[in-house]
N, C-alpha and C positions, 0 to 999 in steps of 0.2 A: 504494500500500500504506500503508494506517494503521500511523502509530509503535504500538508497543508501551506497554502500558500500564505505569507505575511501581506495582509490585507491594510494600506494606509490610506489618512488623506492629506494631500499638500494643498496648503491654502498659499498660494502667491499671491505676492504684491508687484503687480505689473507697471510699466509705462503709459502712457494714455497712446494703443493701437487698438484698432478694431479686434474682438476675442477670435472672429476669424482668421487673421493671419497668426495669431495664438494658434487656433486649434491645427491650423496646418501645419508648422512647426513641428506640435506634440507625435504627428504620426506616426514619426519616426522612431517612435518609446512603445514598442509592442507592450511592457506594461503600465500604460496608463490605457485603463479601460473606460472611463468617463470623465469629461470633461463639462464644465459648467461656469460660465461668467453669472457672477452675481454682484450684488449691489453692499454699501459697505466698508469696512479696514480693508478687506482683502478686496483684489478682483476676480479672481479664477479659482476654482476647488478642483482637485482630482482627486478620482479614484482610482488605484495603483493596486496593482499585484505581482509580488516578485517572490522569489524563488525564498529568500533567506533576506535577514536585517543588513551582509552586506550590501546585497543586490540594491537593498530600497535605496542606501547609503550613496552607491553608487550613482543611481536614477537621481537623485536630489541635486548630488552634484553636476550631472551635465544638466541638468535644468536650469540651475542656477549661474550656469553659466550662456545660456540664449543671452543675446541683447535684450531683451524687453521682459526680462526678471528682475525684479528692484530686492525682491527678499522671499522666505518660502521660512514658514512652519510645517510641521509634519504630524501626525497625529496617528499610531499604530490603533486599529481596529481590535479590541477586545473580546465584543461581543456585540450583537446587532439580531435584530427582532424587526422583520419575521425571519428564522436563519432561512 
């Protein structure tokens, strides 16, 4: 049986660009499996699945390194309802 995936969310603080050239960007991150501009401190929320804590480590940091990432919080997924 395959471990369980490390299920996060990164809440970026982006530049003022349109979230679509955002979400095109993101493509290239097989795991970011959803993406959401919202209103707020932050501008962008993902939902991210990666193999292990370094992977996500890994994923954070090329994020944070796009031009139009100003800052990123990250928040590991516990537990969520409905599973």
């Amino acid at each position: 049986m395959a471990p369980s995936p490390v299920r996060a969310l990164v809440m970026i603080k982006a530049i003022s660009i349109p979230f679509e050239e955002v979400f095109l960007s993101l493509r290239k991150y097989p795991a970011v499996k959803q993406a959401w501009g919202v209103t707020g401190d932050i501008d962008i929320i993902l939902y991210v699945e990666t193999r292990d804590t370094r992977e996500l480590f890994d994923l954070v940091k090329k994020i944070r390194e796009e031009p139009w990432c100003m800052s990123t919080k990250t928040s590991i997924i516990l537990a969520s309802y409905p599973e």
